[in-house]
N, C-alpha and C positions, 0 to 999 in steps of 0.2 A: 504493500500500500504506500503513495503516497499522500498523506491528507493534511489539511490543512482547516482550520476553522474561521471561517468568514461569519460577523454579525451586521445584519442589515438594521436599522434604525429605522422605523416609521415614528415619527413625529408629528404635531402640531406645529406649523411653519404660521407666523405671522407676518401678515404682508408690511406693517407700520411702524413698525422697531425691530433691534435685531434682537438673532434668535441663537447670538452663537453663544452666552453664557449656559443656556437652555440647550442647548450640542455638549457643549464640556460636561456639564452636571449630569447626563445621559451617557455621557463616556464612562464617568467614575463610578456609575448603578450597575452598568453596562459589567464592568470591571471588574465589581466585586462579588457581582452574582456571578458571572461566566468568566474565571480568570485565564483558561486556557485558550480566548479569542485572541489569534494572530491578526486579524485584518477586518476594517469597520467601515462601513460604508452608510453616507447620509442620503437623501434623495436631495435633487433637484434644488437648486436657488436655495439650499435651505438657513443657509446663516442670515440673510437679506430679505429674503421674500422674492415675490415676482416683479418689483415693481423698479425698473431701470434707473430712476432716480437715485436709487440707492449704488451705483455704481462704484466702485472702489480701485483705485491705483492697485497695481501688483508691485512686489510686496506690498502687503498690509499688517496692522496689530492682530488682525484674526486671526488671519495664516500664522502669525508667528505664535500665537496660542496655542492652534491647534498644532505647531510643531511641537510645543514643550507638551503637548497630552501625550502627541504619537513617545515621546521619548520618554518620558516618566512614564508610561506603561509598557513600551517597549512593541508596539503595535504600529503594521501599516496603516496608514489611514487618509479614506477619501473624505473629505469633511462637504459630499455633495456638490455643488458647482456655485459662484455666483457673478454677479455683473462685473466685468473689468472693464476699467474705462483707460483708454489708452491716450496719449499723451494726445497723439492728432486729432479726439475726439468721437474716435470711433468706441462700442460698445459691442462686447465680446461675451458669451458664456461660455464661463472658464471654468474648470474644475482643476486640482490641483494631487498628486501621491504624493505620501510623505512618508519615509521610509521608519523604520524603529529607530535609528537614530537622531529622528526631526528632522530631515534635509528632505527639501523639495527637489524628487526624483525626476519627476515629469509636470507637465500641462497640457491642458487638454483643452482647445476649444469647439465648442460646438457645433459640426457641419451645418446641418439643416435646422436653423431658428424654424419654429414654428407659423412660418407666414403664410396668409396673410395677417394672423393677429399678432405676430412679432416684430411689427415693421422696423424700422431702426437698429437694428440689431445684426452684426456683421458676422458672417459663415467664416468659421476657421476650416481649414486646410492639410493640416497636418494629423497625422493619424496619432493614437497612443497607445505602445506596445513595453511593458516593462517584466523584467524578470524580480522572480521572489527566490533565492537563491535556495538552491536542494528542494526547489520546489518543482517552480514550473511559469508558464509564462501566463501572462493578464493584458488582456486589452481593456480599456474604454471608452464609451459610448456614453451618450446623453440622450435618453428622453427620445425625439420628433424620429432621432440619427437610426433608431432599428428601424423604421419601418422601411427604409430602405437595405435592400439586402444586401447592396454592395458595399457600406460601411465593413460589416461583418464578414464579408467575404475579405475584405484585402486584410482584416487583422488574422482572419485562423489562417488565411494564406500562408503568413509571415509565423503560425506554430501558436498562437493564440489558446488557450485551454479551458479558458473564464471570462466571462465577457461581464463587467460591473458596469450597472445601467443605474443611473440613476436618475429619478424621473418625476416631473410633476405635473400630474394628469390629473385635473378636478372636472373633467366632463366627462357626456355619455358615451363616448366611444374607449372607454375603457380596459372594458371586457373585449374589444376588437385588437388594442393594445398587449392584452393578456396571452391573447390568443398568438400574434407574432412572436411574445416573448417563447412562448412554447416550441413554435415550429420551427424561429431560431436555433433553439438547441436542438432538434434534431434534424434542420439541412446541416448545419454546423458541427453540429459533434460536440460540444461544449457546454460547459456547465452556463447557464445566465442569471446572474444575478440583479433582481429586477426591485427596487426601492422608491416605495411612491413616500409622499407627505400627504398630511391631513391640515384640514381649515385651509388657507393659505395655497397652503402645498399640495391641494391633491385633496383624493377620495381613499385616499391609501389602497388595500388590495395586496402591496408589495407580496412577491412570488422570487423561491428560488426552485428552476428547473435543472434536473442533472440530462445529459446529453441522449437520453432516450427519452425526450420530453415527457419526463416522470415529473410532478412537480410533490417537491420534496417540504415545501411548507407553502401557505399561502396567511398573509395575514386577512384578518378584516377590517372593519372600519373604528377603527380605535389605536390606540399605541401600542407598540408592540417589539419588542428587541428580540432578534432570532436569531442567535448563533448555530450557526451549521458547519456539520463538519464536512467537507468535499474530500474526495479521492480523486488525484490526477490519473492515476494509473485507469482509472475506467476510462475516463476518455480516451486515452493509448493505447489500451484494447480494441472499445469501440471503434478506432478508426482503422485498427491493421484489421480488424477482423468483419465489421460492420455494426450496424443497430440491431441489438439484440439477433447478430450475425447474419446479416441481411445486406441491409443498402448499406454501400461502401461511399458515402454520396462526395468526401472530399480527393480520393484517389479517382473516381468517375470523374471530378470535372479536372483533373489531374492530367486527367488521358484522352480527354476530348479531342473531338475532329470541328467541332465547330467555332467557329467565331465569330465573336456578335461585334456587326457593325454597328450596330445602335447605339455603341461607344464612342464611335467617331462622329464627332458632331459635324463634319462636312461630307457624310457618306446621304443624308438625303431618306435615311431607312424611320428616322422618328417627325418626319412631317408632318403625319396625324396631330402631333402632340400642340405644332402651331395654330389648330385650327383650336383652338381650347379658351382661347380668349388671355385675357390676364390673369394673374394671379393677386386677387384683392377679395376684400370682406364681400359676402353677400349683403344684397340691399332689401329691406321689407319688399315685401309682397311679390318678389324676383319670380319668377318660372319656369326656372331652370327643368329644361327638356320637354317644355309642351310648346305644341305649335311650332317649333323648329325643326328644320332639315336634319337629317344624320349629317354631322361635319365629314364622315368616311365618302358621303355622296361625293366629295369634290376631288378626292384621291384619283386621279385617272391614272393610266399608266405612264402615260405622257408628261407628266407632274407631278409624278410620286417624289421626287426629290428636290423637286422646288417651291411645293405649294404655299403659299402664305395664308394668313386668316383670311378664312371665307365664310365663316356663320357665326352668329351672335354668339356671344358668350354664354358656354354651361359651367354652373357653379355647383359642386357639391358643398356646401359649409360644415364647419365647426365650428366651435368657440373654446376656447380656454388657452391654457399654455402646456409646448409640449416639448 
């Protein structure tokens, strides 16, 4: 076996002061009930809340807080993500590893803001891939960043074994959010650990799946501290040998014949996707999909790689932050 014990934190997040003394005093509960937790993870915005105003320079007094928790308890630790506001003005969500010795390992910012209701809020770039030594390797993810697949795909590409999501979901597409975190783990092969917030931060829910999308605790809607122990060694089974010795699904795309051009943004193959309108809030009483043409009517053969908007805009909405 290789195992390791990871505790997810669902909390009460408030949007209108901070919540990181309320983090720390949750670490030291955390700590004294569960002392054998190596590694802790907060959800989403939760030192801040959601609210961008709150934005904060990198380094901060927080961070350096939760550096002296991760070291006086001797734990990695994600203290959730929050607003970084960068010197030219731009605003970022950031998340931060802090090793057992308090040093900031990594940063992480957040691919996909949840827009259209994240407007202002700029997409990081860089992926987060770090080792836990005699352990095994961890990526993470924020929140909106699964439900695109390709996030997840370029970290277990790179040997990935854990994927720490931390998230703050307070709408009804939750359970649909549940739902990828699951299937995740089993195109992946990978353990997901998935941590929502409450009030503020969410509906909580937070879920951790082991890599046969077994999910191995789910909270509900209240607080709730969950140390779990993972085994890397199943995932390294699971993937020489398959799911529950079946689908082998990351040596399959290993060994592929295919190539997606729909990567290549000048290949003409996601056309469809310009006929879609903008990407902004839906408006009262909107329509979306009655009385309008299939936008696919305008795909000819002829223009399948050059089409530009040709039909009204279809909106699916949400609302919340993700």
């Amino acid at each position: 076996m290789t195992p390791f014990a990871i505790a997810g934190v669902q909390m009460h997040v408030s949007a209108l002061h901070s919540n990181v003394e309320a983090m720390r005093h949750r670490i030291d509960i955390l700590m004294a009930r569960f002392p054998w937790t190596q590694m802790v993870l907060f959800s989403e915005l939760a030192p801040y809340g959601p609210l961008d105003q709150y934005a904060q320079p990198f380094p901060n007094d927080a961070l350096q807080q939760f550096q002296e928790d991760a070291r006086r308890y001797g734990i990695w630790l994600i203290p959730g993500s929050m607003f970084e506001k960068m010197p030219d003005g731009r605003i970022f969500n950031t998340s931060v590893v802090i090793n057992p010795q308090g040093e900031i390992v990594r940063k992480y910012s957040k691919m996909f803001p949840f827009k259209p209701y994240e407007q202002g809020i700029s997409s990081g770039t860089e992926f987060c891939v770090f080792d836990v030594p005699d352990v095994g390797r961890f990526g993470l993810s924020i929140c909106y960043d699964i439900w695109f697949p390709e996030t997840t795909r370029q970290l277990t590409s790179q040997g990935v074994e854990v994927l720490l999501h931390p998230v703050l979901t307070g709408t009804t597409d939750r359970e649909a959010e549940i739902s990828i975190a699951k299937a995740t783990a089993a195109q992946f092969q990978c353990y997901v650990i998935d941590v929502n917030g409450l009030g503020a931060g969410g509906v909580g829910r937070s879920l951790v799946v082991d890599p046969s999308a077994t999910v191995l605790h789910q909270s509900a809607g209240q607080e709730d501290m969950f140390p779990i122990e993972v085994d890397l060694d199943i995932v390294r089974r699971q993937r020489e040998t398959g799911l529950k010795g079946l689908g082998q699904v990351l040596k399959s795309f290993r060994d592929r014949e295919a190539d997606f051009s729909v990567y290549d943004r000048a290949s003409g193959v996601d056309s469809y996707l310009n006929t879609l309108g903008p990407l902004q809030t839906p408006q009262q009483g909107s329509r979306a999909g009655v009385d309008m043409a299939d936008p696919r009517s305008a795909l000819s053969q002829e223009r399948i790689g050059h089409v530009e908007a040709v039909a009204a805009p279809v909106f699916k909405g949400r609302s919340g932050t993700h």
